[in-house]
FITOR-107932 format. One record per residue (C-alpha): residue number from 1; x negated, y, z. Coordinates in nm, 4 decimals. Layout:
NUM|X|Y|Z
...
This chain:
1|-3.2358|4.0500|5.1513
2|-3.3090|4.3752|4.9794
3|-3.6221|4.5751|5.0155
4|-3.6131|4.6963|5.3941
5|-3.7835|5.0308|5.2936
6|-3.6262|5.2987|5.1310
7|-3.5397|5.2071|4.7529
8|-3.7350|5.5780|4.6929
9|-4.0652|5.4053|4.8056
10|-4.2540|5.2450|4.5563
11|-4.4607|4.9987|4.8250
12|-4.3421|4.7781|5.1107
13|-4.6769|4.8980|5.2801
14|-4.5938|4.9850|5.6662
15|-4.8581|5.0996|5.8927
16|-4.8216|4.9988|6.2677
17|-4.8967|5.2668|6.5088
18|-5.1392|5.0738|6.6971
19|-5.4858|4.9555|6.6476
20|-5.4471|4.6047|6.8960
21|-5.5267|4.3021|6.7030
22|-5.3285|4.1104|6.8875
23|-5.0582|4.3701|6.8871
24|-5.0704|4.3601|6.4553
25|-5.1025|4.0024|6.4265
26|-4.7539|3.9279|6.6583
27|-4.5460|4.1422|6.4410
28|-4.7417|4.1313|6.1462
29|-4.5912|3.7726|6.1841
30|-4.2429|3.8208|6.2780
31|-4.1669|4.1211|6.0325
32|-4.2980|3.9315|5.7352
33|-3.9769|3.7743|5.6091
34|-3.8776|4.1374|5.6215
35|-4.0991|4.1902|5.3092
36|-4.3259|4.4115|5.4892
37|-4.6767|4.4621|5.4255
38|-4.7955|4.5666|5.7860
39|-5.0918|4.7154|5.7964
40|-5.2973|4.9034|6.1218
41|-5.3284|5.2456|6.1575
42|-5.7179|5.1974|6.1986
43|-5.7408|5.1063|5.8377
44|-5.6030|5.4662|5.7443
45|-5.7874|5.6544|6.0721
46|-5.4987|5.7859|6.2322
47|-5.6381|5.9465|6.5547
48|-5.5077|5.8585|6.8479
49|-5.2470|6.0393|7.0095
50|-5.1885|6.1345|7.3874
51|-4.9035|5.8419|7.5216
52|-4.7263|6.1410|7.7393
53|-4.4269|6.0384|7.7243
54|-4.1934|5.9114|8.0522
55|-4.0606|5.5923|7.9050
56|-4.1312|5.3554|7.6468
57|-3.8924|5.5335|7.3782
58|-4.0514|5.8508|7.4339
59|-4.4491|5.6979|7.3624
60|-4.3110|5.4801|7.0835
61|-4.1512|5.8167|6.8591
62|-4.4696|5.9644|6.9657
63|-4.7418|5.7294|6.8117
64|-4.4648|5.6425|6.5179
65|-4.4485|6.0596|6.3975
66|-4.8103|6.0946|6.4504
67|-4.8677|5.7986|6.2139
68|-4.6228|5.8372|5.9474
69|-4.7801|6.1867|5.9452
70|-5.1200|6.1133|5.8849
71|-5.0643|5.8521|5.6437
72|-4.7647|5.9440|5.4358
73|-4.6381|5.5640|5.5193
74|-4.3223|5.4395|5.6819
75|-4.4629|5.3776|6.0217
76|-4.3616|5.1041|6.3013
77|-4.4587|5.1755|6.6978
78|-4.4503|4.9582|6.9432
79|-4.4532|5.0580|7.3189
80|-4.4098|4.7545|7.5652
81|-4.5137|4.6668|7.9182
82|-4.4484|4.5017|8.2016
83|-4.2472|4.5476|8.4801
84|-4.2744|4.3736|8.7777
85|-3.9411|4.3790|9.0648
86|-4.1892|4.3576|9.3816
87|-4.4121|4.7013|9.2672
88|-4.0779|4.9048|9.2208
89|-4.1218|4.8382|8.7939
90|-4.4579|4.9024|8.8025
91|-4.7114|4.8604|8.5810
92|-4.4580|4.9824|8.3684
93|-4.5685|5.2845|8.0756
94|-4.8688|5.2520|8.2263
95|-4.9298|4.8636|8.1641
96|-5.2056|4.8980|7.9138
97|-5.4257|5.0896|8.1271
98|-5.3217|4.9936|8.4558
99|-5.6843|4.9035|8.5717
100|-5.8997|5.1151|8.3372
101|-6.0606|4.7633|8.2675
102|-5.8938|4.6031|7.9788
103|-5.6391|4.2970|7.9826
104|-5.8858|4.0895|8.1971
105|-5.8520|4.3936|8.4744
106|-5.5170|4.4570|8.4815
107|-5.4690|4.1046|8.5262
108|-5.6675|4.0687|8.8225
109|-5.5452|4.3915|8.9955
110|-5.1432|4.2345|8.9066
111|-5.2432|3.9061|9.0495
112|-5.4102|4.0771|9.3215
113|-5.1312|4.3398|9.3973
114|-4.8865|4.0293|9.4627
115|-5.1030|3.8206|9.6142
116|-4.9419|3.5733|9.9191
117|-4.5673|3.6593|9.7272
118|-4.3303|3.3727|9.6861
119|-4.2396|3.2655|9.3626
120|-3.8624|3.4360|9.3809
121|-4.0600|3.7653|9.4777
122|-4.3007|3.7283|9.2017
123|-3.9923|3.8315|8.9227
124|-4.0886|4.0086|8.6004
125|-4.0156|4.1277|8.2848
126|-4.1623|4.2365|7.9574
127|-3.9955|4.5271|7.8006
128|-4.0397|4.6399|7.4592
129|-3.9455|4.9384|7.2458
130|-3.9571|4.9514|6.8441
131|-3.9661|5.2188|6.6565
132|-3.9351|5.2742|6.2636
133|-3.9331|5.5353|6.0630
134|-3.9265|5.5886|5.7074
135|-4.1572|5.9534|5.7429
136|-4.2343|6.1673|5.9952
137|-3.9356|6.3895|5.9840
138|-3.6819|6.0584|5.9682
139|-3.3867|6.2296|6.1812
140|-3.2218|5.8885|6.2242
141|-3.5244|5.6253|6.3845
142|-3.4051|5.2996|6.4232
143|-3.4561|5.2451|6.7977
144|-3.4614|4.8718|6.9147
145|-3.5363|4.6967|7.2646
146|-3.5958|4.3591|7.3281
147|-3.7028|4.1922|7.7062
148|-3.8100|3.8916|7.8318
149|-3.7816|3.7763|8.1835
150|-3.9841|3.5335|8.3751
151|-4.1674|3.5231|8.6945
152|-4.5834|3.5982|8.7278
153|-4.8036|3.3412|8.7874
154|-5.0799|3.2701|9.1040
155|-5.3780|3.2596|8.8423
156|-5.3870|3.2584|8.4593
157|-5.3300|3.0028|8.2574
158|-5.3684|2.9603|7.8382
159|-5.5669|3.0806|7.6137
160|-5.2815|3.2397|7.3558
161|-5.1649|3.5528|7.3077
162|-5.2987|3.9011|7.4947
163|-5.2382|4.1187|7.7489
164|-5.0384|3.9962|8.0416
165|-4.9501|3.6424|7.9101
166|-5.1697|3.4669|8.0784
167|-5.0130|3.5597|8.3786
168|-4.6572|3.5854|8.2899
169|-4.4652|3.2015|8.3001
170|-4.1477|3.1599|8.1138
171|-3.8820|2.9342|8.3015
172|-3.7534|2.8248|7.9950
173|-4.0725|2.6706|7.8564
174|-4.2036|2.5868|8.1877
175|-4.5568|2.7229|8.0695
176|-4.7590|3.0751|8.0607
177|-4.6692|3.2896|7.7570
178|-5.0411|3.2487|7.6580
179|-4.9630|2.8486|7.6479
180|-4.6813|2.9032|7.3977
181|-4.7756|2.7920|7.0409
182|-4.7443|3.1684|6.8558
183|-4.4446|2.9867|6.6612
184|-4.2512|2.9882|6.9495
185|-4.3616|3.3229|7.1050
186|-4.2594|3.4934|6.7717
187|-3.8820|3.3265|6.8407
188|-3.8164|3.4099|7.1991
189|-4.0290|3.7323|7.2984
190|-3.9648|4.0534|7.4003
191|-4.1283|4.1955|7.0267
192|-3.9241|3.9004|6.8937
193|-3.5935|4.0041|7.0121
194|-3.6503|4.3827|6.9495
195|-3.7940|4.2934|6.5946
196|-3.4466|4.0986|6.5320
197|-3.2725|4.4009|6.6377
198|-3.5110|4.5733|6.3797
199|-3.3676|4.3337|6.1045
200|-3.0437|4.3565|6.1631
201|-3.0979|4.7556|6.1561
202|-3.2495|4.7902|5.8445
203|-3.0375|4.5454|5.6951
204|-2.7335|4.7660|5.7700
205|-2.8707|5.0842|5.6885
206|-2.8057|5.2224|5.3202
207|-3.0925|5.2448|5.0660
């Protein structure tokens, strides 16, 4: 496939509006056969930027402009969560912070929140929005969405992965989504489906 970027830019360098590990090494991994060079905003210090936004489209242009400003770089943003059918879609925009206290938190107050709920009330999905851009003024981001339904677990269970895997189990693989060999995350995921969208995108989309 030809160079994803724009054939007026001289480096395949992308920076990811996002400074989660976890977060980089996921798509760091599925974008590769892209023939990007991902690389996290920390490594330029882009600032963070207010996520004020009502939906996950709205945070993901945010952090991708604010990015692709600072750096000059194509930029890629990534706003997911998790919505859950019993707390009306919550945690929702909010996942990341839900608790104040990290992944380990926000795990505990989800478990806790749905405590003593049947399996078929315990429905959930990941959601995730993808954003590129090939500068800050782009006036035609590629937008992409990807989901990924399963149901949420009565403890956590696995060791993979971040955020809410632990506590999110996949029907399909009858396992947590932190017990999923990353191989197999990076094929059926919510980033995985969006990124595929992403492919298919730039693929179409004239130098």
């Amino acid at each position: 496939m030809s160079d994803p970027l724009s054939s007026s830019s001289a480096s395949n360098t992308v920076v990811l509006a996002s400074g989660n590990a976890g977060k980089l090494k996921e798509l760091g991994g599925i974008l590769a056969p892209l023939g990007m060079d991902l690389r996290s905003q920390a490594e330029f210090d882009v600032p963070e930027v207010p996520e004020d936004g009502l939906t996950f489209v709205e945070n993901a242009l945010i952090k991708a402009r604010a990015a692709a400003r600072h750096t000059g770089l194509p930029a890629i943003a990534d706003d997911s969560g998790l919505e859950v059918d019993a707390l009306q879609g919550a945690p929702g925009i909010h996942s990341a912070r839900y608790s104040g206290e990290g992944d380990a938190g926000n795990n505990r107050k989800l478990l806790a929140a749905l405590a003593g709920l049947p399996r078929e009330q315990r429905r959930a999905r990941f959601q995730c929005v993808l954003v590129f851009l090939r500068h800050a003024d782009d006036p035609t981001p590629l937008i992409c969405q990807g989901s990924w339904e399963g149901f949420i677990l009565d403890a956590p269970a696995g060791e993979q992965g971040f955020g809410y895997d632990p506590v999110f189990y996949v029907p399909d693989h009858d396992r947590s989504a932190a017990e999923l060999p990353r191989e197999v995350k990076n094929q059926v995921s919510h980033r995985a489906r969006a990124c595929a969208q992403l492919a298919e995108a730039l693929a179409r989309r004239p130098g």
